[in-house]
N, C-alpha and C positions, 0 to 999 in steps of 0.2 A: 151536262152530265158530270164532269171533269170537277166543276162549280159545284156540286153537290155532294158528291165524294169528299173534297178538299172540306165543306163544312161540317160533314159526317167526324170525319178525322180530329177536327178542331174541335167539338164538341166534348170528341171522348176523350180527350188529352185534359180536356176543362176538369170534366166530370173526375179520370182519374185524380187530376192535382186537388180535386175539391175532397177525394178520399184521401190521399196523404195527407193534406193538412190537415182533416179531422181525427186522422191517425196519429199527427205528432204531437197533437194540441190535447189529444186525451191520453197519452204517453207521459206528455209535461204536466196534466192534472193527477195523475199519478203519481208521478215521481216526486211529485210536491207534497200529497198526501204522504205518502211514506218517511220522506225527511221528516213530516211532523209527528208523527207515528215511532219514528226512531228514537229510544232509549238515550239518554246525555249520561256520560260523568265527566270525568277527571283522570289522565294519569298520575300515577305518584308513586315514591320511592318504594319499592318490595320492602325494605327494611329502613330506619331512621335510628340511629344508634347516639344518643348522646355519652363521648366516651369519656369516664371518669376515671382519676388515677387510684389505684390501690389506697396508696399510702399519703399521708400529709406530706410537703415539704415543697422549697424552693422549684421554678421549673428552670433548669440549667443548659436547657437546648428545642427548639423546635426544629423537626428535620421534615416539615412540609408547610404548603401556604394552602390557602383557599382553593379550590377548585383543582387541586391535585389527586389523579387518582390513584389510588394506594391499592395494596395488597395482603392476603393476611397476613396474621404476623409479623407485619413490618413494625417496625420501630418509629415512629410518630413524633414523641416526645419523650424527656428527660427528667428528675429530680434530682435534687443533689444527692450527690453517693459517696462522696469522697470518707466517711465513717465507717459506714458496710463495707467496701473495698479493703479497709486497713482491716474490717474482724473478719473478712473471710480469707485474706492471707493468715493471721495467725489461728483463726480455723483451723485451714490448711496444714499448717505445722504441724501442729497438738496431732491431728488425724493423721499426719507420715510420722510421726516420732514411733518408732520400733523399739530403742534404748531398753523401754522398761520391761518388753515383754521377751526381752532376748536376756534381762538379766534374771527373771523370772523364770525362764525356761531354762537355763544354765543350773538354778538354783534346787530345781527342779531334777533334776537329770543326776545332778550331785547327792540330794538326799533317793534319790531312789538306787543309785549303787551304791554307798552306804547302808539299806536296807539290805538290797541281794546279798553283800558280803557278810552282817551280821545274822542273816537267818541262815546260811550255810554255815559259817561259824557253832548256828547253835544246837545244829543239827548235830554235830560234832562234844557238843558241848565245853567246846572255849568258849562260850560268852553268854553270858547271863539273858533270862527272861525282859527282863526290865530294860538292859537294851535295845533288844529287839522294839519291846513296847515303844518306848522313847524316838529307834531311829522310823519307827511306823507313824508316830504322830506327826513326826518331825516332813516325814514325806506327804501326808496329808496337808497340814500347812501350807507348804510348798506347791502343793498341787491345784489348792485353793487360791493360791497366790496368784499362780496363770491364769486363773478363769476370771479371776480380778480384775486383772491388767487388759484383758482379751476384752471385758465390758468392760471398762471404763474406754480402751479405744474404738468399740460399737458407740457409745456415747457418742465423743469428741467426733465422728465422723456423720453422725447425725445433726449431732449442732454445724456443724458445718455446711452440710445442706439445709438445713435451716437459713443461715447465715446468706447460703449463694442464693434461696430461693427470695426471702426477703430484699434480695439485691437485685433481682430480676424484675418483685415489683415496683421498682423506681422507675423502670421502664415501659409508656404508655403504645401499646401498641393495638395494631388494629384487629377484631375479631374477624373481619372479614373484607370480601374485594369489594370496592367501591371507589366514593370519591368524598374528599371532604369538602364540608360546605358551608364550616364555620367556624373559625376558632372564638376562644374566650380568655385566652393567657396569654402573656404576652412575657419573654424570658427576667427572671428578674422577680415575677411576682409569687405571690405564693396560696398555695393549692392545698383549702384545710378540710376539715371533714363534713362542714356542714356545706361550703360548695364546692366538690370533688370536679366538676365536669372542665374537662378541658378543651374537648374541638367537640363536634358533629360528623356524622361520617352516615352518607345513603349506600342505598346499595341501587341502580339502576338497571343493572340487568338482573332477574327479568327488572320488569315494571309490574306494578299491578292496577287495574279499576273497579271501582265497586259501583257497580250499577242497582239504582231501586226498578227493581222490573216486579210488573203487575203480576198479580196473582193469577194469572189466566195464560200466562205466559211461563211460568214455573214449570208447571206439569211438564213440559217438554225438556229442560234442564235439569242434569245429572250432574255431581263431580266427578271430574277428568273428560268431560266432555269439551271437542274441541269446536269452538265457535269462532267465527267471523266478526272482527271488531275495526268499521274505520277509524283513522287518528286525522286529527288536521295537522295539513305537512305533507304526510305520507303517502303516495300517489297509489298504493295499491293496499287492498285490509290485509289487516294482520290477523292471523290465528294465534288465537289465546286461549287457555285450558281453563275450564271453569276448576276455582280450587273449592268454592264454599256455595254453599247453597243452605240458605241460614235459613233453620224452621220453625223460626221467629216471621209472623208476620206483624208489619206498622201499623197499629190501630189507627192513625189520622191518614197516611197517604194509603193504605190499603196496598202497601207495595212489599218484596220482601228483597234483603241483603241479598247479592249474587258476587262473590270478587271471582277477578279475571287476572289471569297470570299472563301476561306480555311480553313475548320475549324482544330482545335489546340490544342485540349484538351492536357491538363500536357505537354505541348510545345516538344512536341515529333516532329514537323517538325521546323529544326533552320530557320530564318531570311537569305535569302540570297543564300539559296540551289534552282540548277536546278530542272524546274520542266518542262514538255510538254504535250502538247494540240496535240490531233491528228486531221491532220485535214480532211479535204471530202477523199481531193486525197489517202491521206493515208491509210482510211477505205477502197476504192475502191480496192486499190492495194489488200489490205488482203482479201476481199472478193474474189477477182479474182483468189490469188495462193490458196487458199481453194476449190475454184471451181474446179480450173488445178490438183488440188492434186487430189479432188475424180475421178477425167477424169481416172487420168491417175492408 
């Protein structure tokens, strides 16, 4: 009896492990379906900036190397300046010189009490029409004269900004945070108009991927929706916002544009690593061997 039991027992221990393994064996043909079923691209830089300088001229300083990451506005590179420098000191001057609008003013102040005293004079009648007339022109001029001086130093302090702004474009800096990933000048050489570019500069964080996903798989994706995208590397997926849902579809693959915004903090996902979108089909598959597993 004992003998019988004991092979009762062994039987269904058999029987059990013959369902597990037809349960992980149709797990592993799913989950094989579905990797083939998942969406491919590419990571790649949110932004590629080839930065070009302003202005023609020598490059008189580079203040980064290759694979440095920079920040806005930072200062990059240099051309020679030592010309602008000398006209925006004497800019400068011209734009603080006071001199002419203080003898202006003086000038000014003097023809118009000479008028108060000769029009109260002629009220009185010690002093003729015609001076009066004379010291009234006389203070017009004068007063003309201030407004003179007053634009010509609006000028001079315009061209002076001018002058510092122009000076400012000899300085190649960065439009945004990133990292550079290539220069093309090397100090010494010189930077004309027909080829301006001087380094390369990504932007990394975010990242982005542009996935062709089928037509049948669109309907379900919206912009700003947030989706699920593995990276190779990356031991757990990333959520990424869909940014574009292009309503352009590919007449030869039948697929349409979808990019995906990735975010990148301390650039822990590189430039250029597979990543995959899974798509309807995909999910269906894993739902289904999930179903088939608890069946069985």
């Amino acid at each position: 009896m004992n003998r019988i039991s004991s092979m009762q027992r062994l039987l269904a221990m058999l029987s059990q492990s013959r369902s597990l393994a037809a349960v992980i064996l149709g797990l592993a043909l799913v989950s094989s379906r579905c990797v083939a079923d998942d969406i491919q691209s590419f990571t790649e830089p949110y932004r590629t900036i080839n930065l070009a300088a302003a202005e023609s001229g020598i490059v008189i300083g580079l203040n980064v190397e290759e694979g440095d990451p920079v920040e806005k506005d930072q200062a990059l590179a240099d051309l020679n300046q030592e010309v602008l420098k000398a006209g925006v000191e004497i800019a400068r001057a011209h734009r603080d010189s006071v001199s002419g609008l203080k003898s202006a003013e003086s000038e000014l102040k003097l023809r118009s009490e000479r008028l108060r005293k000769l029009q109260e004079l002629r009220q009185n009648e010690n002093a003729s029409e015609e001076e009066v007339n004379r010291a009234t022109l006389e203070f017009e001029v004068a007063e003309a004269r201030v407004l003179q001086v007053r634009e010509q130093l609006e000028i001079k302090r315009l061209e002076y900004e001018r002058i510092r702004l122009q000076l400012a474009l000899r300085t190649v800096r960065s439009p945004i945070d990133g990292v550079v990933t290539e220069l093309y000048r090397d100090i010494g050489e010189y930077v004309s108009p027909a080829d301006p570019v001087v380094l390369t500069i990504v932007q990394l964080n975010p990242l982005r991927a542009t996935f062709p996903v089928p037509i049948a798989d669109v309907k379900s994706l919206r912009k700003g929706q947030t989706i699920s995208v593995r990276v190779d590397g990356v031991a757990k997926p990333v959520n990424g916002q869909v940014e574009l849902v292009s309503p352009v579809i590919n007449a030869d693959s039948q697929t349409v544009r979808v990019k995906v915004e990735l975010p990148n903090p301390g650039y822990r996902i590189r430039s250029g690593a597979k990543c995959f979108f899974a798509s309807a089909n995909a999910k269906e598959n894993l739902a289904e061997g999930l179903r088939s597993g608890a069946r069985q």
